[in-house]
C-alpha positions as CSV (number, residue, x, y, z in Angstrom):
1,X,-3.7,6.0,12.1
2,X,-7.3,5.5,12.7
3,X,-9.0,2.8,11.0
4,X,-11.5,4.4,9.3
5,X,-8.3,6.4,7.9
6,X,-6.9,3.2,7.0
7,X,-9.7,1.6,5.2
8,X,-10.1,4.8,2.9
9,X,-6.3,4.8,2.2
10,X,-6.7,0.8,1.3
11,X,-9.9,1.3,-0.5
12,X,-8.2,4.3,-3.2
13,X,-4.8,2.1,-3.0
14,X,-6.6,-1.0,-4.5
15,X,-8.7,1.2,-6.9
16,X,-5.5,2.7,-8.4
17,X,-3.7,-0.8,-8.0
18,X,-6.3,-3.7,-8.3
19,X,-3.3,-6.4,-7.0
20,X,-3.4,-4.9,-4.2
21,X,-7.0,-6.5,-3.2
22,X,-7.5,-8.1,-0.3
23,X,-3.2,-7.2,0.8
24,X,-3.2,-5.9,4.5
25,X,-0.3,-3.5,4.5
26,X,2.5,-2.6,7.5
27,X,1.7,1.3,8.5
28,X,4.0,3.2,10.2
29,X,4.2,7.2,10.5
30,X,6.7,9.4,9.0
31,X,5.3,12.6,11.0
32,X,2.7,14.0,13.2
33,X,-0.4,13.7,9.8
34,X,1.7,11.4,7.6
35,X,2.0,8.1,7.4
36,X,3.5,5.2,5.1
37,X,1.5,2.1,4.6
38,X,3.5,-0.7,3.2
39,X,2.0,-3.5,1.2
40,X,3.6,-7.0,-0.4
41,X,3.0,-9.0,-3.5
42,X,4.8,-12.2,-5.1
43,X,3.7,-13.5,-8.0
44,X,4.9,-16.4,-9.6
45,X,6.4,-16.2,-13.1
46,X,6.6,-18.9,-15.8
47,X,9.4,-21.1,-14.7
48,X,8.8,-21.2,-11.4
49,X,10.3,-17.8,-10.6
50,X,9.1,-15.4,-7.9
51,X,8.7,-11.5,-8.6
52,X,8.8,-9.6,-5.4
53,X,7.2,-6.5,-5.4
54,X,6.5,-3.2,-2.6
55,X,4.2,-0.5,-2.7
56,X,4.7,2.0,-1.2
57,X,1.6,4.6,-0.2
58,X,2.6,7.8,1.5
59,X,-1.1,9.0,3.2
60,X,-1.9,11.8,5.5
61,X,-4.2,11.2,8.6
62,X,-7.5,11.1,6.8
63,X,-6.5,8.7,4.6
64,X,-5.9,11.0,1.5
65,X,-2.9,9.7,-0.9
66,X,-0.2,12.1,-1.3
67,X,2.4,9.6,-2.8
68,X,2.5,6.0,-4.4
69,X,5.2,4.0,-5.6
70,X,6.1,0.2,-6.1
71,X,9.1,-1.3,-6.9
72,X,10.3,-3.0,-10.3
């Protein structure tokens, strides 16, 4: 994925999820145009407790958004 790709897919990943600000995600591709960039987020919880969290943002080579997902 090219990195001006990247930086568009990061840029409308962190408007449509502001946590993600500043998170650099593991990309890897699914296809020849598709690609699944990967990002990770712990925030701690009264008690001391950890929430673990992915998202998940499915993007095609020019950074477009097809898909986004997290967990929990």
């Amino acid at each position: 994925m090219k990195s001006d790709a990247l930086q568009k897919a990061c840029l409308a990943a962190t408007q449509r999820n502001p946590k993600l600000s500043g998170k650099k995600p593991v990309v890897t591709e699914q296809s020849e145009n598709r690609f699944l960039l990967v990002f990770s987020l712990s925030e701690i919880l009264p008690g001391e407790k950890r929430l673990e969290q992915k998202v998940r943002v499915v993007t095609d080579a020019d950074g477009h958004i097809i898909k986004m997902s997290s967990s929990r």
